[in-house]
N, C-alpha and C positions, 0 to 999 in steps of 0.2 A: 645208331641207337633207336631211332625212331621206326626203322622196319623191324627190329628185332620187337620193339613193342607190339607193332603192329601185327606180327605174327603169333607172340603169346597169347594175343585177346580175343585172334583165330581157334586157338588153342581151348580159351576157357569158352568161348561159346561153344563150340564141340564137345565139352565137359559135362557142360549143363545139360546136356540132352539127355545125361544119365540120370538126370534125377529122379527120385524114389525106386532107382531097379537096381543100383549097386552096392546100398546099404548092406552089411557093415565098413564098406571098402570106400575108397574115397573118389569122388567124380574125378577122372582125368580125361584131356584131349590132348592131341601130339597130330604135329605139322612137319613137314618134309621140304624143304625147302633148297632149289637147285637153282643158282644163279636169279635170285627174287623172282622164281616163278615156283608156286605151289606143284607137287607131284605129288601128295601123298597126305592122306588124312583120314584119321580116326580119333575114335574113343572109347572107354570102358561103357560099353552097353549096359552089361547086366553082371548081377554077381553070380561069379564060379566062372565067368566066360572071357574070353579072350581080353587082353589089356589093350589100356589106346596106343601104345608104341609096335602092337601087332598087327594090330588093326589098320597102324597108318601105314606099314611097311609091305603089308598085303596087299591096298589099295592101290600101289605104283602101279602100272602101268606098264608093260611087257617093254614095249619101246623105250620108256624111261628107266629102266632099273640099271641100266648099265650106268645110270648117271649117281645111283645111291651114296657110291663111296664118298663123290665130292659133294654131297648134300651135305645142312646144317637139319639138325631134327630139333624143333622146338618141343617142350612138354612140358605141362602145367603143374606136373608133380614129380619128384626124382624118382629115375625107375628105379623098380623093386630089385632086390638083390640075392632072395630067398625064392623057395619053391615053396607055394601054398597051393591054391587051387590051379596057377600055371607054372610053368618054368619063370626063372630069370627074368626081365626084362633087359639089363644088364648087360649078362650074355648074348643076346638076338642084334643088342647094339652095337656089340665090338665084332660080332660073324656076320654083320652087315657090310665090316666092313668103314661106315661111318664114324667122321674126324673130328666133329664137332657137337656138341649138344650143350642147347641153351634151356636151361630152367628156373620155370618161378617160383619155388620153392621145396626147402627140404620135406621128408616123410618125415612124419616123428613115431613112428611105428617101427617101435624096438628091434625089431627084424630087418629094419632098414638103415632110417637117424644116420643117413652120411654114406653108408657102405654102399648103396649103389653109386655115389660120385665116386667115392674109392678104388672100387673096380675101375669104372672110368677112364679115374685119371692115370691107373697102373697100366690101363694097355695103351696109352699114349692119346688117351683123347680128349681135347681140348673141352672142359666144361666152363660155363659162363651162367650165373647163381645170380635169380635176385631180381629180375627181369617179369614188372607188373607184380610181386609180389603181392601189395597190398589186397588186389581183387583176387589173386589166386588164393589168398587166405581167407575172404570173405565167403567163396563158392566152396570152401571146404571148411567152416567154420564147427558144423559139428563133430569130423572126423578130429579134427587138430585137436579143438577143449578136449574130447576124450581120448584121443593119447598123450597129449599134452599134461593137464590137469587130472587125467585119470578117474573122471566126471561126466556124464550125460551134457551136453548140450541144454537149455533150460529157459524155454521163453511163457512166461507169465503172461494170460491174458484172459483178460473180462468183457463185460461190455456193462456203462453204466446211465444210468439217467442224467437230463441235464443238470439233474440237480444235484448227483451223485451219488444215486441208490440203486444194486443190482436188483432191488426185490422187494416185495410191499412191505411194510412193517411186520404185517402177519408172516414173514417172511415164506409167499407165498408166490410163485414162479409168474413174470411177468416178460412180456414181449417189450424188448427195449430195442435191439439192432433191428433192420430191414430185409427183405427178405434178399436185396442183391448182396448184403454184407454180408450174410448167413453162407451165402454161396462162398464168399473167398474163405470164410474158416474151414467151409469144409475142407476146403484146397488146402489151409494150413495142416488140416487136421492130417492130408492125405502127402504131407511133405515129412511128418516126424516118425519117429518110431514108435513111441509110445502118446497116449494120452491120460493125464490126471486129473481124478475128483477125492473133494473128503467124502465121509458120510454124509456130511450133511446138506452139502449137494445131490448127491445120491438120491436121501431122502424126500427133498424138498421138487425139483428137474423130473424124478428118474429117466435121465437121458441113457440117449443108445452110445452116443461117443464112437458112431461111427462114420462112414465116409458116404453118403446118403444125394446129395445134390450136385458132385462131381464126379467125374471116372478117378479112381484111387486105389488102393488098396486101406484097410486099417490098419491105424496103431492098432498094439496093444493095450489094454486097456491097462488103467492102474488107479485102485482103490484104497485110500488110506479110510479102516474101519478100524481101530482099536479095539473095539468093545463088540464087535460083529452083531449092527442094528441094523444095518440095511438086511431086507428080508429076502428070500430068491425069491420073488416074484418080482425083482426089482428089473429092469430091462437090462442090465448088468450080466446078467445072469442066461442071458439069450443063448451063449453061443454063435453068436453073431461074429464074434471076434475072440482072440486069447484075453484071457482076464486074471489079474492075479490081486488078489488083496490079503494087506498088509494090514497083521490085527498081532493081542496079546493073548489067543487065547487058540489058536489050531493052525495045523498044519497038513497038505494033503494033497490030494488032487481028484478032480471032476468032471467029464464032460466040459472041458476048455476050460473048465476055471483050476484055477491054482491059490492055496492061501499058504503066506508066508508068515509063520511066527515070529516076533518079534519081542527083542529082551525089552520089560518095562526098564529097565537102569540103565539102558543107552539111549540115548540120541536116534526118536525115532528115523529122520530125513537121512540123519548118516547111514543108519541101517538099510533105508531104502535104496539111498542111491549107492551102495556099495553092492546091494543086488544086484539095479538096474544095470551098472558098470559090468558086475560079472558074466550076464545076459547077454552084451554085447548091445544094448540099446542105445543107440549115439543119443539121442533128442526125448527131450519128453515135451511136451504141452501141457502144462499145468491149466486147466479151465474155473477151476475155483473149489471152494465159494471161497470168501471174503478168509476166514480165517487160515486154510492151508495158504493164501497166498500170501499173506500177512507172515506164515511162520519160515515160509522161503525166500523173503525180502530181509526180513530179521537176522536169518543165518547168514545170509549172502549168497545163497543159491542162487543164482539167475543170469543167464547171459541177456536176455531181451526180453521188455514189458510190450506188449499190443494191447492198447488199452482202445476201448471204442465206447465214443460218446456219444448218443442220441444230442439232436440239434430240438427234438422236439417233443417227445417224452418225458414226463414230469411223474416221478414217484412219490406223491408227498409222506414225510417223515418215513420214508422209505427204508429198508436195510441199508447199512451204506456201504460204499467201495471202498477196499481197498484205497490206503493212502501211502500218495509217494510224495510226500513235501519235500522242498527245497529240489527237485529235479526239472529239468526240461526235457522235453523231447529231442531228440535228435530226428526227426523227420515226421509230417504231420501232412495229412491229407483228405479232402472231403469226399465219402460215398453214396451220393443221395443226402438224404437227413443227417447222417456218421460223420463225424467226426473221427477219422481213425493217427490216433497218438504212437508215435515208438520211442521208446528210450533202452537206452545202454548204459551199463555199469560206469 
């Protein structure tokens, strides 16, 4: 048992190398494995391109392929079963030849949800489920919420003063985080798909919301303006990135931007995130201000809060932060001056 672990964790570190280039698809790695000596190793790179189970089976080795059939294939996620952007994984598994395949967890991608073990187990191949599951679920935590729960992914995060105010009373934009903690948001910002402001961050910032201190690509931007205040000179409005905002009053499109009309007698956030869902956007980053994140704590939208506290910043009678009383963090770490908090549902 303990080599079979020790080969899935082979597995999800080879996973992880795809991140941010195989969104909307899920990071997998796959390991090949002949008599406890590694032959054969891949992962899904990129999206539309080859899977990690091809990838690993490609990589053998001239000399060693003769050895395929008596291999065990490890892989971080059940291969696919369907034809989307490749063939099968499925099928390459059973005309490989190979008698064994260990995985650490099912797809829950309707296309899939069991039927690649099915196949599987119909041509007579021994599967073994379940094996490190817990981190295989954590390194795919956006793709599962959104098939799973049929929801974006949804991590809340501010940054606030020691005393616990994003912003002067004037609620007027003030330097709270550092400049090396600025650097890892952008890394956050350049891990999700999307990212979120109300207007009245908008207003107040007018930030670019995009990926600016790290190599990344951008989210998407995402504006909740009901009443469409934010004005186009707003940096929103750049073209920098796709931007859609979500108001009661137009609908259209523009030179990258996009506005989504929105019923006033529904449930703004429902309407959004049944967009974003439709869109195919695994993750959002909600960045504030205080009231949107206030009204997605309330609904119970949120997989993850990153809250960051100045150790040395003093807003007096400052706007305040968001409040999450009665929680703890589930993991807490110092950056400099920051104080950086995380908590889970």
């Amino acid at each position: 048992m303990e080599r079979q672990n020790q080969y899935m964790k082979r597995c999800l570190q080879l996973a992880a190398l795809g991140a941010g280039k195989v969104a909307p698809n899920p990071m997998v790695g796959a390991v090949l494995v002949y008599q406890d000596r590694i032959i054969g190793e891949g992962y899904h790179e990129a999206y539309g391109k080859a899977h990690a189970e091809v990838n690993c089976l490609a990589s053998v080795k001239e000399e060693n392929r003769l050895y395929i059939p008596d291999s065990t294939l490890y892989v971080s996620l059940e291969p696919c079963a369907h034809y989307g952007k490749t063939p099968p994984c499925a099928d390459l598994i059973i005309k490989s030849g190979i008698r064994k395949v260990v995985i650490a967890i099912r797809d829950p991608f309707d296309a899939v949800d069991g039927k690649g073990i099915e196949i599987l187990q119909a041509a007579g191949i021994e599967v073994v489920l379940g094996i490190e599951q817990e981190a295989a679920r954590e390194i795919n935590k956006r793709f599962l919420q959104f098939h799973e729960n049929h929801r974006p992914y949804i991590i809340l995060k501010w940054a606030e003063s020691i005393n616990g105010a994003i912003a002067t009373n004037e609620k007027k934009p003030a330097a709270i985080s550092t400049a090396q903690t600025n650097r890892l948001v952008h890394q956050w910002r350049a891990e999700e798909a999307a990212i979120l402001v109300g207007a009245t961050t908008a207003l107040i910032d007018d930030p670019a919301l995009t990926v600016r201190w790290v190599a990344g690509k951008n989210p998407v931007r995402l504006l909740i303006d009901p009443e469409l205040k934010v004005p186009r000179t707003n940096r929103l409005f750049s073209g920098e990135a796709p931007t859609i905002i979500y108001n009661y009053h137009l609908s259209g499109q523009e030179q990258g931007v996009e506005w989504v009309q929105l019923d006033r007698q529904a449930a703004l956030l429902d309407q959004l995130l049944r967009d974003v869902y439709q869109r195919k956007l695994l993750s959002i980053l909600v960045e504030g201000g205080t009231q949107t994140i206030q009204e997605f704590l309330a609904a119970g939208y949120w997989n993850e809060i990153r809250r960051i506290q100045s150790r040395s910043v003093v807003l007096e009678g400052g706007y305040p932060a968001p409040e999450i009383k009665g929680r703890m963090p589930v993991n807490s770490y110092q950056l400099g001056a920051d104080e950086l908090l995380f908590y889970r549902p």
